[in-house]
C-alpha positions as CSV (number, residue, x, y, z in Angstrom):
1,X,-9.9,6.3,28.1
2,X,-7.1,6.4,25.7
3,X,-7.5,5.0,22.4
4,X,-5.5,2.0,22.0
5,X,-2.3,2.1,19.1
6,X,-2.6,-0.1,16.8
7,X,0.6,-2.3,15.6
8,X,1.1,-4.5,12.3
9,X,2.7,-7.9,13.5
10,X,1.8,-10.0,11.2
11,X,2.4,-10.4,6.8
12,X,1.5,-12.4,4.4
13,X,1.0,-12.5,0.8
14,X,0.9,-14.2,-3.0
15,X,1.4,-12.0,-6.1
16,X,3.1,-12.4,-9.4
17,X,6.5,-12.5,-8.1
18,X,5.8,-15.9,-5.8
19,X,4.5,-17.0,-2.9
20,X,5.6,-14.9,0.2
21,X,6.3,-11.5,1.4
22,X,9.9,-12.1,1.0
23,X,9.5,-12.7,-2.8
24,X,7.0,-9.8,-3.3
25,X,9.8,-7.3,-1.6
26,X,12.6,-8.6,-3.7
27,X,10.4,-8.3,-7.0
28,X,9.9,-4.6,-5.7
29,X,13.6,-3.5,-4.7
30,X,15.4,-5.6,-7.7
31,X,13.1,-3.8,-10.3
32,X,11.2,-7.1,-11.5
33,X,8.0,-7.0,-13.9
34,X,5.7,-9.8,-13.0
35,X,3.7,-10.4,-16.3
36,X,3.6,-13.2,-18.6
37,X,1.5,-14.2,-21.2
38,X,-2.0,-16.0,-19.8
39,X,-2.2,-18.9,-19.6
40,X,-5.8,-19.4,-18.2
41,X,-7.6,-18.6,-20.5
42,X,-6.9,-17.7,-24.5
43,X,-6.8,-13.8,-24.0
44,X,-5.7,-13.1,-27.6
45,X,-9.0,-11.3,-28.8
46,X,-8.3,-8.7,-25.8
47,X,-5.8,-5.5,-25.7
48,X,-3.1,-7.1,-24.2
49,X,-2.1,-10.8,-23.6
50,X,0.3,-9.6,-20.8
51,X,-0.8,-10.1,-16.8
52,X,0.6,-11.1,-13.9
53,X,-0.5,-13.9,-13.5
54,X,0.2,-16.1,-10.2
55,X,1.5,-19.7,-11.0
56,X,2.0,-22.8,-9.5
57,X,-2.5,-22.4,-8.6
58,X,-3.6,-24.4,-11.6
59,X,-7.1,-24.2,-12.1
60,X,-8.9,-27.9,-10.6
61,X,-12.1,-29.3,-12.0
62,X,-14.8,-28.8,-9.4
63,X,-11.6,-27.6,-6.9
64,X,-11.8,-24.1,-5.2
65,X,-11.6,-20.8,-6.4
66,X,-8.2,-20.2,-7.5
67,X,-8.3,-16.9,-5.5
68,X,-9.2,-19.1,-2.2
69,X,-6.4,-20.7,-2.1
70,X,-3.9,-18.3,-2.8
71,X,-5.8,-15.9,-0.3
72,X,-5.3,-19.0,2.5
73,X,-1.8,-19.2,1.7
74,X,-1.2,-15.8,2.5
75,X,-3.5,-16.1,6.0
76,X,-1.1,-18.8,6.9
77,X,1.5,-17.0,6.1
78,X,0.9,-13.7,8.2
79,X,-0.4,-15.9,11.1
80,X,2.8,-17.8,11.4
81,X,5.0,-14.5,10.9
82,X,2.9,-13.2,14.2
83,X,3.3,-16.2,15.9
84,X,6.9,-16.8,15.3
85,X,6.1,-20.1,13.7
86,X,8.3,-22.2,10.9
87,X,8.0,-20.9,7.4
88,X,6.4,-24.9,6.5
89,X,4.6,-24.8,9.5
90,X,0.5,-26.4,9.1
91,X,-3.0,-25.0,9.3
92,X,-3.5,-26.8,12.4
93,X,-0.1,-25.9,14.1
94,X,-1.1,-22.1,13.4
95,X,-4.8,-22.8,14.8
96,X,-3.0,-24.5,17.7
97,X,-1.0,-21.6,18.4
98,X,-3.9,-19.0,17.7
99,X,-5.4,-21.1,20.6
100,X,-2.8,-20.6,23.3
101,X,-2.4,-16.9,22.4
102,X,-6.0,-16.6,23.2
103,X,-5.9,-12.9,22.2
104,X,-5.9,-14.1,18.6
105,X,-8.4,-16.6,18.8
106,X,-11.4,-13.9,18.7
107,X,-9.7,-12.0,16.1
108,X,-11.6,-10.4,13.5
109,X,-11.1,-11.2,9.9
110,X,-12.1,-8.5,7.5
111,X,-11.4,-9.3,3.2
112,X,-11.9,-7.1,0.5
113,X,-12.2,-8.4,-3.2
114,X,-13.6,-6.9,-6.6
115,X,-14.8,-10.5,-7.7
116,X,-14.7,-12.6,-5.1
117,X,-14.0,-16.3,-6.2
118,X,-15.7,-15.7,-9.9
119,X,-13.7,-18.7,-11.3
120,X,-16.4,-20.7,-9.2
121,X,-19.3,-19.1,-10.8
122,X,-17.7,-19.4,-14.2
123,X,-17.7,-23.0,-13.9
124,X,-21.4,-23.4,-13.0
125,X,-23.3,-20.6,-15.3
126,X,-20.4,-20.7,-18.7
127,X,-19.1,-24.5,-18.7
128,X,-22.0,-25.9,-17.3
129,X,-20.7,-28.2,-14.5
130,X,-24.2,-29.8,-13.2
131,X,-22.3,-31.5,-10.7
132,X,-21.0,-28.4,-8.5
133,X,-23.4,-25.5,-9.8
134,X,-25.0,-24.8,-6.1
135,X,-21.9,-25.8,-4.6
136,X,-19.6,-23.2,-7.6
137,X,-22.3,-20.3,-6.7
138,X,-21.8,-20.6,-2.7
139,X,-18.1,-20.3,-3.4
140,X,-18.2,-17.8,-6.0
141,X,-20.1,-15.6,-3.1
142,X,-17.7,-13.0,-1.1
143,X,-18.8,-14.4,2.3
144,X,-17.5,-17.4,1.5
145,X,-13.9,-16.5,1.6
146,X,-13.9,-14.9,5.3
147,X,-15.6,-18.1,6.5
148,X,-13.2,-19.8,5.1
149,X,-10.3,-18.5,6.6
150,X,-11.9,-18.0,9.8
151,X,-13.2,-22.0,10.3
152,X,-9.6,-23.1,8.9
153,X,-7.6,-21.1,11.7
154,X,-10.5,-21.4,14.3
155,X,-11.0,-17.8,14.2
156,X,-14.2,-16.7,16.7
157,X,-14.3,-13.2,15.9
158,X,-16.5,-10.9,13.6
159,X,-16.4,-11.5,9.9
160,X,-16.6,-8.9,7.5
161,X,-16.3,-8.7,3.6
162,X,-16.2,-5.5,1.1
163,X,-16.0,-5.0,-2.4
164,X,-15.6,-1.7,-2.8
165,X,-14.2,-1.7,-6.7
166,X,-10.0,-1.6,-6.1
167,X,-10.0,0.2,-3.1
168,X,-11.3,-3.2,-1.5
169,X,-8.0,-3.9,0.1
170,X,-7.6,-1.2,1.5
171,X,-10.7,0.0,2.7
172,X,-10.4,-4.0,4.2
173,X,-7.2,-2.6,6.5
174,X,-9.3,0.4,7.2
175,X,-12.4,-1.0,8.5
176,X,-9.9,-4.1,10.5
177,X,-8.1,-1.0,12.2
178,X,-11.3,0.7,13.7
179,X,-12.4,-2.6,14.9
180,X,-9.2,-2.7,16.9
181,X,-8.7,0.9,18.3
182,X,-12.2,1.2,19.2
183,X,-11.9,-2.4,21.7
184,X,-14.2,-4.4,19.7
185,X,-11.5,-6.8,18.9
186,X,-8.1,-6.9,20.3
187,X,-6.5,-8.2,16.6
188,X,-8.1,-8.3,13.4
189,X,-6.9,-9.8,9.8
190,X,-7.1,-7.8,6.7
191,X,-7.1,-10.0,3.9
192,X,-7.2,-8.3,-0.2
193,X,-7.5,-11.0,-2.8
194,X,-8.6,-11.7,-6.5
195,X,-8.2,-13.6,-9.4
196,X,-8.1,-13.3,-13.0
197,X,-10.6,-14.9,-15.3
198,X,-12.0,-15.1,-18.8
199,X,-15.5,-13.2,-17.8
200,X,-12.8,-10.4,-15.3
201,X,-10.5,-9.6,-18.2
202,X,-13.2,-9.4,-21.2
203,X,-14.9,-6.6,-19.3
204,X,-12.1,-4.6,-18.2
205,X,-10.8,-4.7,-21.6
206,X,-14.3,-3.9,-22.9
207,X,-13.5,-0.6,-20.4
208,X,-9.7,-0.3,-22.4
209,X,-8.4,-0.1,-18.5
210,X,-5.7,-2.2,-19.9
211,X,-2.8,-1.1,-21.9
212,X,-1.9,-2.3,-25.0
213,X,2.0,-2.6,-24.7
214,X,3.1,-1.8,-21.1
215,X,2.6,0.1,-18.1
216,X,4.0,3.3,-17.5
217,X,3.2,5.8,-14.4
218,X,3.5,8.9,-14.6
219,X,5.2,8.8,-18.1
220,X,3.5,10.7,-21.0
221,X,3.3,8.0,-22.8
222,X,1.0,5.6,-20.6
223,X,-2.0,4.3,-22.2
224,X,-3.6,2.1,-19.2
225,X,-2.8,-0.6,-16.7
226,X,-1.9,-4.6,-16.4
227,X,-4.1,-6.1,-14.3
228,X,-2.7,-9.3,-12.5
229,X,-4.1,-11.4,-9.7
230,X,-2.9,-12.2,-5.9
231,X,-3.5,-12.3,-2.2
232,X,-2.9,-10.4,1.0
233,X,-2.8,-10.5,4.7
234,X,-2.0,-8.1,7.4
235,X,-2.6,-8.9,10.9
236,X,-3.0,-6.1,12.9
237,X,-4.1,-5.8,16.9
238,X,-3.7,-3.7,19.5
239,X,-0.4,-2.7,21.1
240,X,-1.2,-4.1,24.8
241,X,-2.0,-7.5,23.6
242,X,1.3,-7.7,21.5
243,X,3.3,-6.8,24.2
244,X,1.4,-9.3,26.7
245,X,1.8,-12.3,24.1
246,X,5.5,-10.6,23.3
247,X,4.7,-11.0,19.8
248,X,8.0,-11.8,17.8
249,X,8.0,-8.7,15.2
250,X,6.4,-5.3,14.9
251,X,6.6,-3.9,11.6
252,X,4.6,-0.5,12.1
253,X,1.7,1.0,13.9
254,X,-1.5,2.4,11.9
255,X,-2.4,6.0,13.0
256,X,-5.1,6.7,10.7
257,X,-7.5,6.0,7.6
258,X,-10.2,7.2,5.8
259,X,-13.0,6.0,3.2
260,X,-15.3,8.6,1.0
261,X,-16.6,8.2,-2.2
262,X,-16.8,10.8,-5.4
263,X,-20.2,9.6,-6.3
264,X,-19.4,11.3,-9.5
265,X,-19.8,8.4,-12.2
266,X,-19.6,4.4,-12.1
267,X,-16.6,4.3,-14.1
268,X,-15.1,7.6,-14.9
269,X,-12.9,9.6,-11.7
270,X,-13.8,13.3,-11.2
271,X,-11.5,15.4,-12.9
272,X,-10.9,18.2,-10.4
273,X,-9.5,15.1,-7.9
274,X,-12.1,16.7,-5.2
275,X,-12.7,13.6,-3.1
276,X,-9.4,12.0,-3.6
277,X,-7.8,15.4,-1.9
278,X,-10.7,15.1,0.6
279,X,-9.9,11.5,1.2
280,X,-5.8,12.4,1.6
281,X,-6.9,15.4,3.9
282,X,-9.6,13.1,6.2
283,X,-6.7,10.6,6.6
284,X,-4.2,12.7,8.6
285,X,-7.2,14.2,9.9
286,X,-7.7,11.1,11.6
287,X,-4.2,10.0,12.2
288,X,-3.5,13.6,14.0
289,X,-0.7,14.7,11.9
290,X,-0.2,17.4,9.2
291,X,0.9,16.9,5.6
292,X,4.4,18.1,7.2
293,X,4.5,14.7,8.7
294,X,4.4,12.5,5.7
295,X,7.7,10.6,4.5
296,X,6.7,8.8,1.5
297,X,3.5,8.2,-0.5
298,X,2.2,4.8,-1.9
299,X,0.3,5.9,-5.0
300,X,-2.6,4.0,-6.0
301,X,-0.7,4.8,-9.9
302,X,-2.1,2.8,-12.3
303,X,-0.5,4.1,-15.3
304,X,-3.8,5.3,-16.8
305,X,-3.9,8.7,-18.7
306,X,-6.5,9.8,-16.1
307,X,-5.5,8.4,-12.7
308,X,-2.1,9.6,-12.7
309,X,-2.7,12.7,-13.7
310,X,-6.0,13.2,-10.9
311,X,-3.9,11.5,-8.1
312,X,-0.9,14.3,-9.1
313,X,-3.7,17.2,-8.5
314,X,-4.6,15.8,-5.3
315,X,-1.5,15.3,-3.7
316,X,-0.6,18.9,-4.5
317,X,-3.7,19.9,-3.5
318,X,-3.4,18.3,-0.5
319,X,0.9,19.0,0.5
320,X,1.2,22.1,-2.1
321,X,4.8,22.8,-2.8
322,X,5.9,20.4,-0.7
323,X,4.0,17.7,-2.8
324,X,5.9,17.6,-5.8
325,X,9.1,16.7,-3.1
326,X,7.4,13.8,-1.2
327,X,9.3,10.5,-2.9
328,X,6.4,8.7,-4.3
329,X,6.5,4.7,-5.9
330,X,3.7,2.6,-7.7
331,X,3.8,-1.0,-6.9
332,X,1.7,-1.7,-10.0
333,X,5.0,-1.2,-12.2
334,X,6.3,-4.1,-11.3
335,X,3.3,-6.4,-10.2
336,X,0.3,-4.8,-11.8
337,X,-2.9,-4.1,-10.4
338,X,-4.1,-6.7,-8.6
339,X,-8.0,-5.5,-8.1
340,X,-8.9,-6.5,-4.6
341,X,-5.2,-7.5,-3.4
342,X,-3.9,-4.3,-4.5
343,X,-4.4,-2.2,-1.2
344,X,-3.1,-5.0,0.9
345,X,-0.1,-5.9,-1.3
346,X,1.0,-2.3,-1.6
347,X,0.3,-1.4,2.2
348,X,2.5,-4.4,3.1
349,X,5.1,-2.2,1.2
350,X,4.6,0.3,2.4
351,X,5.1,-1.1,6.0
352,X,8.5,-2.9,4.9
353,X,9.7,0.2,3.3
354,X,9.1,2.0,7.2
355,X,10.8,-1.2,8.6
356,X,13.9,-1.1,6.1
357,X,14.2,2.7,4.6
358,X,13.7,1.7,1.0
359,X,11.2,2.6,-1.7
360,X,10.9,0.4,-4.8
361,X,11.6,1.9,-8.1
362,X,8.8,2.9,-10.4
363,X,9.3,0.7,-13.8
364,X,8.5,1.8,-17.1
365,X,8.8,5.3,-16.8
366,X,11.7,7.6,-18.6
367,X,12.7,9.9,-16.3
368,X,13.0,12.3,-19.7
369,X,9.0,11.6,-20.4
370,X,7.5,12.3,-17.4
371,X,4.1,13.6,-17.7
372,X,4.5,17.4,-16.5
373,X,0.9,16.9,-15.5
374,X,2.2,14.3,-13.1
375,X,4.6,16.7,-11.9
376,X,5.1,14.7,-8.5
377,X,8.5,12.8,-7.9
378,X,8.7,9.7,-8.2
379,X,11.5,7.1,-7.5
380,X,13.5,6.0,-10.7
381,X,16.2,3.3,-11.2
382,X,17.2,2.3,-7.9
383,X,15.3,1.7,-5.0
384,X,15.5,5.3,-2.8
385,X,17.4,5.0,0.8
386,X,16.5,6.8,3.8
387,X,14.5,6.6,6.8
388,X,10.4,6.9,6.4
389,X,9.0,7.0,10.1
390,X,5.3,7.5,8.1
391,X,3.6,7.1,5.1
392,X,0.7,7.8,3.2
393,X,-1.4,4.6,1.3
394,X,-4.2,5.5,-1.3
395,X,-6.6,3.5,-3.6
396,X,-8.7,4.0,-6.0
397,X,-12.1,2.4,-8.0
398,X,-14.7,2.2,-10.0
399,X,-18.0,3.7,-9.3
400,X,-15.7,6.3,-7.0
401,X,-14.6,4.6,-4.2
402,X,-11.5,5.7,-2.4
403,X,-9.5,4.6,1.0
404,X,-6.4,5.6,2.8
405,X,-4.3,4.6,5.5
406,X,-1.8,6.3,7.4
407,X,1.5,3.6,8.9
408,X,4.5,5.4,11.1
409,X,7.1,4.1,12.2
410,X,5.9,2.2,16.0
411,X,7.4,3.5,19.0
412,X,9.7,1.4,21.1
């Protein structure tokens, strides 16, 4: 039996630059920097005041986890770009549609988050709300946010949640694509979300992760990363049931993807970038191409002095000569890292950068102080034109954990 391919039909997502895909893509291509100073919280003893932080998601006595709601948004939103639905369309008009399209109701929904809704246990173990302490710690819990989603849209399908450091996201597309092309499901949702808080950005900069003026990939000069907060969905399902429900828009197919882990140290990477190249080489492995095949990769580039510099060895480890050719971008120049969201914020551009032949620039780097340990190339000033039939997503985290997935171009 031939495994089934495996199409993306459906985006959604909230980040620094707004609420919607649209706004994230125009951030990317115009060469916008997402960070402000925080406002939720007083983050003046830290190393940088600077995140991008999502607004218009105030934070509500006793209300749900910030990250909740901007995680829903971004459900609705890639649930009523599947279905064809209005842009102000309702929860229930969505679950009303999921229902006639009956190959969506028992989709899947898979999330992946570094925190989970940690807001909600901040409220009930810090401030002391004794009004909403059990009710604060059920939130705060990682199951809570695929249940969620799932009972909102009427969703009857397996429900799944990782938190696998900042590969999360995209180990949650990963995992969501196997449950497709091996028939257990004939769509699944991967959903990436996080939030920042006062407890989240003490201990990362307790790690010095963060920079102390601003982030620059691949540029000698980098001293860390920003981190920011956001959401992302990507509904993905299986080619015959798109074309029976003529779904309205089909952005890309997923060929491959892999998951491995260093096991080398909780926080530090391993120098020689051994399981990152493994990881690169597993993922075409999977996807049944060779590095030949590969158009464009979407670093996991966090503008730390390690990360860049590992990631580097492993893609020429991986492509050789070839790799220091390949156009390469980091979406965290321009919206930061966004912990869990990041895999699914930067595979959805990855996806739109398939669908319209452009790769964002990468911010904050002088071409004249590129790292010559980071001896890649990436793309500089203005967002690169051509066409990109597949491309390579990575991430990265703590404690060694490391997914990839493979999108080309979808056949007509």
């Amino acid at each position: 039996m031939p495994t089934p391919r495996v199409l993306v039909t459906g985006l959604g997502a909230v980040s620094p630059h707004g609420e919607g895909v649209a706004k994230l893509w125009d951030g990317l291509l115009s060469g916008r920097q997402g960070f402000s100073t925080i406002s939720l919280f007083d983050a003046a003893p830290f190393r940088n005041a600077l995140a991008g932080e999502v607004k218009g998601y105030p934070v509500l006595p006793g209300g749900r986890p910030r990250a909740f709601r901007m995680l829903q948004h971004a459900c609705s939103e890639a649930f009523r770009d599947a279905l064809g639905l209005a842009e102000h369309a309702a929860d229930g008009e969505i679950a009303a549609g999921l229902m006639k399209q009956f190959v969506l109701k028992g989709s899947a929904v898979v999330t992946g988050t570094n925190f989970g809704g940690m807001s909600a246990a901040e409220r009930a173990l810090v401030q002391g709300e004794t009004d909403a302490t059990e009710a604060s710690l059920s939130e705060y819990l990682f199951g809570a946010a695929s249940e969620g989603v799932a009972s909102t849209f009427g969703l009857t399908g397996p429900r799944l949640n990782l938190s696998l450091s900042c590969a999360s996201g995209s180990a949650s597309l990963g995992v969501a694509f196997d449950l497709v092309r091996r028939g257990r499901v004939q769509a699944a949702l991967a959903c990436g979300y996080d939030e920042l808080s006062l407890f989240i950005y003490a201990g990362l900069s307790a790690l010095r992760a963060i920079t102390p003026d601003t982030i620059r990939p691949f540029d000698k000069r980098r001293q860390g990363t920003l981190f920011s907060e956001g959401a992302g969905a990507i509904l993905i399902e299986n080619a015959d049931s798109a074309r029976r429900r003529k779904a309205p828009k089909i952005y890309a197919e997923i060929v491959g993807r892999a998951t491995n882990n260093d096991a080398y140290h909780m926080t530090a990477p391993e120098q020689e970038a051994q399981g990152i190249q493994a990881l690169m080489g597993a993922a075409l492995t999977d996807a049944g191409i060779g590095p030949s095949k590969i158009d464009h990769i979407n670093l996991h580039a966090t503008g730390t002095p390690y990360n860049d510099k590992i990631e580097t060895k492993a893609v020429l480890g991986v492509f050789g000569e070839r790799g220091a050719e390949i156009p390469v971008c980091s979406v965290k120049s321009s919206i930061g890292h966004t912990m869990g969201a990041a895999g699914v914020l930067e595979s959805i551009a990855a996806v739109l950068t398939i669908r319209d032949g452009a790769i964002p620039p990468v911010l904050g780097l002088d071409p004249g102080q590129q790292d010559p340990e980071c001896a890649l190339r990436p793309v500089t000033g203005q967002p690169l034109k051509g066409v990109f039939r597949t491309v390579l997503k990575t991430s990265y985290g703590f404690g060694g954990t490391n997914a990839a997935v493979v999108f080309a171009q979808a056949e007509t």
